[in-house]
C-alpha positions in Angstrom: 141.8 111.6 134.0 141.6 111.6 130.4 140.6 108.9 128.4 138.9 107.5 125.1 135.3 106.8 125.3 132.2 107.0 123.0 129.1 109.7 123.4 125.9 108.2 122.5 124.7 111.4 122.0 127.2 112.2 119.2 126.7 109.3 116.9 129.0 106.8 119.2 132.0 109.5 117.7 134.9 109.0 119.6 136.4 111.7 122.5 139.5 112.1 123.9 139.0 114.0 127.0 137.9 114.0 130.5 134.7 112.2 130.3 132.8 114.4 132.6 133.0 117.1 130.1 131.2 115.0 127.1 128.6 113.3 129.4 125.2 115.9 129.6 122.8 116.0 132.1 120.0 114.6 131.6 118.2 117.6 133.1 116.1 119.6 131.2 112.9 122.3 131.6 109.4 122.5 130.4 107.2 125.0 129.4 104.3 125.6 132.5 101.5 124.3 131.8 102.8 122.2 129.1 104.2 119.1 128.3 106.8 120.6 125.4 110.1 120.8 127.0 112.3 124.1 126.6 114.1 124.8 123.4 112.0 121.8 121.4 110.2 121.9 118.1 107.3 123.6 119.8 109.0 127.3 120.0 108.8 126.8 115.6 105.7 125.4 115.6 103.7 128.1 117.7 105.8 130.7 115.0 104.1 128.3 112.1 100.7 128.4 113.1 100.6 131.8 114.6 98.3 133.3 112.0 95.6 130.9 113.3 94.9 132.6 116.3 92.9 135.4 114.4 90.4 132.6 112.6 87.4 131.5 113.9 86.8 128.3 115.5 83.9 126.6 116.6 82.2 127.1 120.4 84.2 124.9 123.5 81.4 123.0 124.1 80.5 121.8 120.7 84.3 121.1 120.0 85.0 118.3 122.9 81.7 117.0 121.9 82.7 116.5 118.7 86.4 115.5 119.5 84.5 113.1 121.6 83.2 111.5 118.5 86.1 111.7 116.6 87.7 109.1 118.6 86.8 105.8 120.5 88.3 106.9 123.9 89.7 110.7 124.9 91.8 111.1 127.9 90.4 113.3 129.4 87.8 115.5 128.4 88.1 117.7 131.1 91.6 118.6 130.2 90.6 118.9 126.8 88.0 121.8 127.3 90.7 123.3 129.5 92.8 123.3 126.6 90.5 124.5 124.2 89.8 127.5 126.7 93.6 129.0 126.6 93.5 132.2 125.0 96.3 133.2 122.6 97.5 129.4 122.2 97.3 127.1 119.6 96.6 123.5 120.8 99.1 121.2 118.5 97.8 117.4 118.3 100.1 115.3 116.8 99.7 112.0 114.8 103.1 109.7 113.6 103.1 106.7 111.2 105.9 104.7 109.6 106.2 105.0 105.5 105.9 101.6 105.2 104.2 101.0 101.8 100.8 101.2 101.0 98.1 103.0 102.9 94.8 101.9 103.8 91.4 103.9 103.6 91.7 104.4 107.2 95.0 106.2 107.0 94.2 108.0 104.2 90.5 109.6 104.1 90.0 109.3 108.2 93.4 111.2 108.8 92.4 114.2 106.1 88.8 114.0 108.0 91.0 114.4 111.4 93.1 117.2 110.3 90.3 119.0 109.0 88.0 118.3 111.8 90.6 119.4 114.3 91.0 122.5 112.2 87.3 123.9 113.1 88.1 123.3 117.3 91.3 125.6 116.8 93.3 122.8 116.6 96.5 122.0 114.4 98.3 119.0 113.6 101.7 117.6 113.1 102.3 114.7 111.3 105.4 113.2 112.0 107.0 111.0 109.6 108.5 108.4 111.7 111.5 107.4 109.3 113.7 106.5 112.1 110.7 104.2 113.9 110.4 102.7 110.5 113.8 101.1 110.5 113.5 100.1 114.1 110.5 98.1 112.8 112.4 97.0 109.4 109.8 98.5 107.2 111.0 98.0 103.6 114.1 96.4 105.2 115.4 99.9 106.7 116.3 100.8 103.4 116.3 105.0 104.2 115.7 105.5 100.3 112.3 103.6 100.3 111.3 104.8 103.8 111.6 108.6 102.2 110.3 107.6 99.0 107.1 106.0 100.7 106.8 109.2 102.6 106.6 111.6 100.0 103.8 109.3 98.6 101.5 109.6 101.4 101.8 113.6 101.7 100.6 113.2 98.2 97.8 110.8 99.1 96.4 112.9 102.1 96.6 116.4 99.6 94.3 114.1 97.0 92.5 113.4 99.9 91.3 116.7 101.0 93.2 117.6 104.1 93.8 120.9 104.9 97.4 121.2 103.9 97.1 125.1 105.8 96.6 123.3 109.2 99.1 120.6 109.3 102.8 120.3 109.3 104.9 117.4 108.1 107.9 116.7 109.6 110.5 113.7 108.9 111.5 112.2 112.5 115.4 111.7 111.5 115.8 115.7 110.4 114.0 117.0 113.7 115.7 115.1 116.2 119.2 115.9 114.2 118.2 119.8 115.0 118.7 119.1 118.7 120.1 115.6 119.1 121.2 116.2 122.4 118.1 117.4 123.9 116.1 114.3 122.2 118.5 111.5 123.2 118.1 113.3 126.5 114.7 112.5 126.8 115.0 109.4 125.6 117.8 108.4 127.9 115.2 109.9 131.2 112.3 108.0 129.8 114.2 105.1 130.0 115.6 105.5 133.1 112.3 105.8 134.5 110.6 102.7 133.8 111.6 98.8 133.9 111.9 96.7 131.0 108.6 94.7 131.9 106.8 98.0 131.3 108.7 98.9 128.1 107.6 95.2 126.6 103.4 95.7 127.5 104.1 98.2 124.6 105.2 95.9 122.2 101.6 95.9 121.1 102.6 99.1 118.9 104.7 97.7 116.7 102.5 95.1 116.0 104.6 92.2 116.8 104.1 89.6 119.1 105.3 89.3 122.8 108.4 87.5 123.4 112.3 87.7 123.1 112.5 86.8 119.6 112.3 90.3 118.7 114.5 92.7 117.8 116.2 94.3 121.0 116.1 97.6 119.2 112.2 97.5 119.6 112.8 98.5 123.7 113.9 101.7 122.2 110.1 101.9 120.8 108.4 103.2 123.5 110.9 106.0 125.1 111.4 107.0 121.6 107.7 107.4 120.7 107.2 109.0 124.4 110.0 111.5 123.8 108.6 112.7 120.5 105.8 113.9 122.3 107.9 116.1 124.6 110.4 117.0 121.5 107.5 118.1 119.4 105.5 119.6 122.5 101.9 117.5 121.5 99.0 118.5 123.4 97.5 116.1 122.0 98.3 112.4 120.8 96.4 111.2 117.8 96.9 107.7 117.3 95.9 104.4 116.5 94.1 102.5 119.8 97.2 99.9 119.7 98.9 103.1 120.5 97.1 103.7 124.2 99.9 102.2 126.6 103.1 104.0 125.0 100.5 107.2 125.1 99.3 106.2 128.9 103.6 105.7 129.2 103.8 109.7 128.5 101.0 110.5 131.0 102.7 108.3 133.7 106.2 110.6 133.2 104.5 113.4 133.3 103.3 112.5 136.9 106.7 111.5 137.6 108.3 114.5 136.9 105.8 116.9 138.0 105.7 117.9 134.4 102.7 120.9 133.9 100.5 119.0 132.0 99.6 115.8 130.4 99.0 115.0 126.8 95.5 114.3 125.8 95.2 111.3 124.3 92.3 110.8 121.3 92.7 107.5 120.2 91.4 106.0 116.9 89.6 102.7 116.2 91.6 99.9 114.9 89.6 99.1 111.1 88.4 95.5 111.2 89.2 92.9 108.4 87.4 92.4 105.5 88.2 89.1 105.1 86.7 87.5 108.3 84.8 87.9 111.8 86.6 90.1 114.5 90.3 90.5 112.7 91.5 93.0 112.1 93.1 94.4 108.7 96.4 93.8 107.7 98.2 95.2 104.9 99.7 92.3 104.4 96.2 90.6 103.4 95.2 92.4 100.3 91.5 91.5 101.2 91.2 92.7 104.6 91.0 96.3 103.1 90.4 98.9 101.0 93.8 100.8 99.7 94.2 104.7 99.2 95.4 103.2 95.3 92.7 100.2 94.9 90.6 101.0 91.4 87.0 101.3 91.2 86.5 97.2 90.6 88.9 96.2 93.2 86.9 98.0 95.7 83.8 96.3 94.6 85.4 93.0 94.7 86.2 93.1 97.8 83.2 94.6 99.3 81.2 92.0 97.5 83.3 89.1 99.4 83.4 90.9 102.4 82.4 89.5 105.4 78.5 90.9 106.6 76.8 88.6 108.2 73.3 89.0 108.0 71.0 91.0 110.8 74.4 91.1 112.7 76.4 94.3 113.2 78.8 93.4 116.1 82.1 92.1 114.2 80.5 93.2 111.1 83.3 95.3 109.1 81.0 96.7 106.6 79.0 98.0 109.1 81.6 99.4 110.6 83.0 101.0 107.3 79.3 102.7 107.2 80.2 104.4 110.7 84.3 105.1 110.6 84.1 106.1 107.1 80.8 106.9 105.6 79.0 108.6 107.6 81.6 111.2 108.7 82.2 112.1 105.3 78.4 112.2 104.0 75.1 113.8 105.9 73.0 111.2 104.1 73.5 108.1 103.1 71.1 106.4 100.1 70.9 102.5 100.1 68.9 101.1 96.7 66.7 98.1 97.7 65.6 95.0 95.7 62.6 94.6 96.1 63.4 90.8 96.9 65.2 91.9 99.6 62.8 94.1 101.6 62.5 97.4 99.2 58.8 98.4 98.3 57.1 97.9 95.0 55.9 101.3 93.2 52.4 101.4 93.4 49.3 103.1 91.0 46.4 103.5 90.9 44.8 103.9 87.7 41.1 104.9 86.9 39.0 104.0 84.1 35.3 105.4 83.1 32.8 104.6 80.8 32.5 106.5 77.6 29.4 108.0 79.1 31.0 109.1 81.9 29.5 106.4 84.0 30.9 104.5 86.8 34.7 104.9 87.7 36.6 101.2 87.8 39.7 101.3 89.7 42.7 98.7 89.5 45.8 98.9 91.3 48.8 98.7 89.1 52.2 97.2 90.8 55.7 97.4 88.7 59.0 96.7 89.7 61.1 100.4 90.0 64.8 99.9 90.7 64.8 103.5 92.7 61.4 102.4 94.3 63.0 100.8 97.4 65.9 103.0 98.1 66.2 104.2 101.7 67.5 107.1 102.7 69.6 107.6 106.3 71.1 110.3 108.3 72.4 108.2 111.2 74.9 105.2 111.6 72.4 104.4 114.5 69.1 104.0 112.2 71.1 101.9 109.4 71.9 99.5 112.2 68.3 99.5 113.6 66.8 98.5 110.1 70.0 96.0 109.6 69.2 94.3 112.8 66.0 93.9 112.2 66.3 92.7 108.6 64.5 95.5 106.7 67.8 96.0 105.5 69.9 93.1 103.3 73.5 92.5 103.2 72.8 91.9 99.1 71.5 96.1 99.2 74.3 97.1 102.1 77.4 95.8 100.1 76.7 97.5 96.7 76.0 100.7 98.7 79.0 100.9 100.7 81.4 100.0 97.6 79.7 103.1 95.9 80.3 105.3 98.4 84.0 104.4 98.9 84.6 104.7 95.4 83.1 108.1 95.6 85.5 108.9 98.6 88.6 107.3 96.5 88.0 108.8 92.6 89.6 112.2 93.5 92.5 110.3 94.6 92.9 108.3 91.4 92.3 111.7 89.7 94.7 113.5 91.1 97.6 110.3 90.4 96.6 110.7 86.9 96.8 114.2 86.5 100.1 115.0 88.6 102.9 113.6 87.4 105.0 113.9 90.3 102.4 112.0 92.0 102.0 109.6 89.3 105.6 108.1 89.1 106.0 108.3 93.2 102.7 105.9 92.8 104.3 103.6 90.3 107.9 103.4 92.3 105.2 102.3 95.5 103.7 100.1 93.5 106.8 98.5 92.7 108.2 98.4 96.1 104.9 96.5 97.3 105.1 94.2 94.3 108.8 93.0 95.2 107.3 92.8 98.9 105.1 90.6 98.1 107.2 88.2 96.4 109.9 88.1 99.0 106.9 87.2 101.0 105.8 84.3 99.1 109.2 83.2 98.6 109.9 82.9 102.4 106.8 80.7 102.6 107.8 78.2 100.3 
């Protein structure tokens, strides 16, 4: 019988029609021994990165060690190294984020370490601009124009940055799935299907809102949608954020259900602490909880000076913890001066005098204060905490350090703003964006 009825996988256009004909199965194929499903983004992506088979790559072993380190949890080794093993493949790990405004040092100089990391195992990476997951979240008030401007900015950021631009692909979310709506929405619709709405809310965690029905019902599409990009782009493996792990652990768990070939290694990240105070963690919406991709050479002092760093404490301490997520992967050394007030050692002589005979030699010891005299020198995250535990090292030497060493991680970033216009005006059209943010902000709290 024919009758009027709306396709969800057309838009909601209207069809006039037997309604059998319109509705698709939601049965579909995936690759053995993957977890891409048939005619997805992966059969493009293997045609990008092709040429990378032919380049050299780092031994098995020494690459899941070092993935290992990369992140604060892998699931699971084991199937990394089996992955790494495959001849003639290319492993794809995939990392999303929202353009939502500004980004934060971890975004910007961790991801470029990622990518090029990554890049040395054999590994390349998609990052996919979640446009669509930004207006499901309401960053910059779904406005698609802001979204894509924001966008455009970061790709800029993570080129000033230093990541590989030959081993990573960008892709916008709402362009992708419109290449093969049907066989997304398909996915999305099984994903769905599979799991109760209980489970769907656990992952509320990744949108970083709070439990409860307050929020919007569009944030139960979240999770299948985020699940189903992994399948759409064929990931091998998810690169994310640790407030990521159960939407990730949600893609493993369908996997089992369907008998799918494999399951997509999850590396998760840490989650930077705050600035601002003990054991929060960093919001862009608190200017002082972090350090931004954009902030200038005395905003990153001023906030490392008023940080919190408790002293001979380096649980919950975020400047320690900026030493070991940020520092040290990007530096083999790391150089702290010392005041001599606060533990560094005076520079010592010893100067000899004789008689104008050539009698008997006097000797005095001559101590004056050298600023360089104290400086300590480290090549492990592990032996800066040992000497800030046990006080040898002082929060008044630690802060001035690290705000030297992120500025020397940030100034080819402000270089390259100032020196590519393209770059420059996106930057100033970001700024704006945050600017007006902010005072909407302050506007709904009066």
């Amino acid at each position: 019988m024919s009758r009027v009825f709306a396709s969800p996988l057309h838009g909601g256009l209207e069809f006039d029609g037997e309604e059998e004909c319109y509705r698709t199965s939601t049965g579909f194929e995936f690759h053995p021994g993957s977890c891409a499903a048939k005619n997805s983004i992966r059969e493009r992506l293997n045609a990008h990165f092709a040429a990378s088979l032919s380049e050299p790559r780092i031994p098995v072993a020494e690459a899941v060690e070092r993935a290992c380190k990369l992140s604060v949890e892998c699931i699971k080794a084991e199937e990394l190294q089996a992955l790494l093993e495959r001849k003639d493949y290319v492993p794809i790990s995939y990392d999303g984020f929202e353009p939502s405004g500004r980004m934060h040092i971890a975004q910007g100089i961790c991801k470029a370490h990622k990518v090029n990391e990554l890049k040395k195992m054999g590994i390349r990476s998609v990052m996919w601009i979640a446009d669509w997951f930004a207006v499901l979240n309401d960053k910059l008030g779904g406005d698609w124009a802001n979204i894509r401007l924001v966008g455009e900015y970061f790709k800029h950021v993570w080129r000033a940055s230093g990541m590989d631009m030959s081993a990573v692909k960008f892709l916008w979310a709402s362009e992708e799935i419109n290449k093969n709506a049907d066989l997304y929405w398909r996915l999305v619709m099984d994903i769905s299907r599979s799991f109760n709405i209980t489970r769907f809310k656990r992952c509320s965690e990744a949108l970083g809102r709070a439990e409860g029905d307050n929020r919007p019902a569009a944030s139960l599409l979240y999770p299948a949608m985020q699940c189903a990009d992994i399948f759409y782009i064929g990931a091998d493996i998810c690169q994310l954020g640790l407030d990521q792990r159960k939407i990730n652990m949600l893609a493993r768990e369908y996997c089992e259900l369907k008998n799918v070939g494999a399951r997509p290694i999850i590396m998760s990240h840490h989650m930077m602490p705050s600035l601002a105070h003990q054991g929060g963690k960093m919001s862009k919406s608190i200017p002082n909880s972090a350090i931004f991709m954009e902030d200038t050479e005395a905003e990153v002092n001023a906030k490392i000076k008023s940080a919190w760093c408790p002293e001979k404490e380096v649980t919950d301490n975020p400047c320690i913890a900026y030493f070991d997520l940020i520092v040290f992967p990007q530096f083999k050394t790391v150089t702290i001066p010392r005041k001599p007030k606060n533990g560094g050692k005076r520079s010592v002589a010893l100067i000899q005098t004789t008689t104008n005979d050539g009698g008997l030699v006097h000797n005095r010891v001559s101590a004056h204060l050298n600023n360089r005299a104290g400086d300590v020198t480290y090549d492990s995250q592990e032996k800066l905490e040992e000497d800030y535990k046990s006080g040898a090292l002082h929060p008044a030497d630690l802060k001035p350090a690290l705000a030297s060493y992120i500025n020397r991680l940030l100034q080819p970033v402000r270089d390259y703003f100032q020196n590519n216009p393209e770059a420059s005006k996106l930057a100033k059209q970001v700024a704006e964006l945050q600017k007006l943010k902010t005072q909407a902000e302050e506007k709904d709290k009066q």
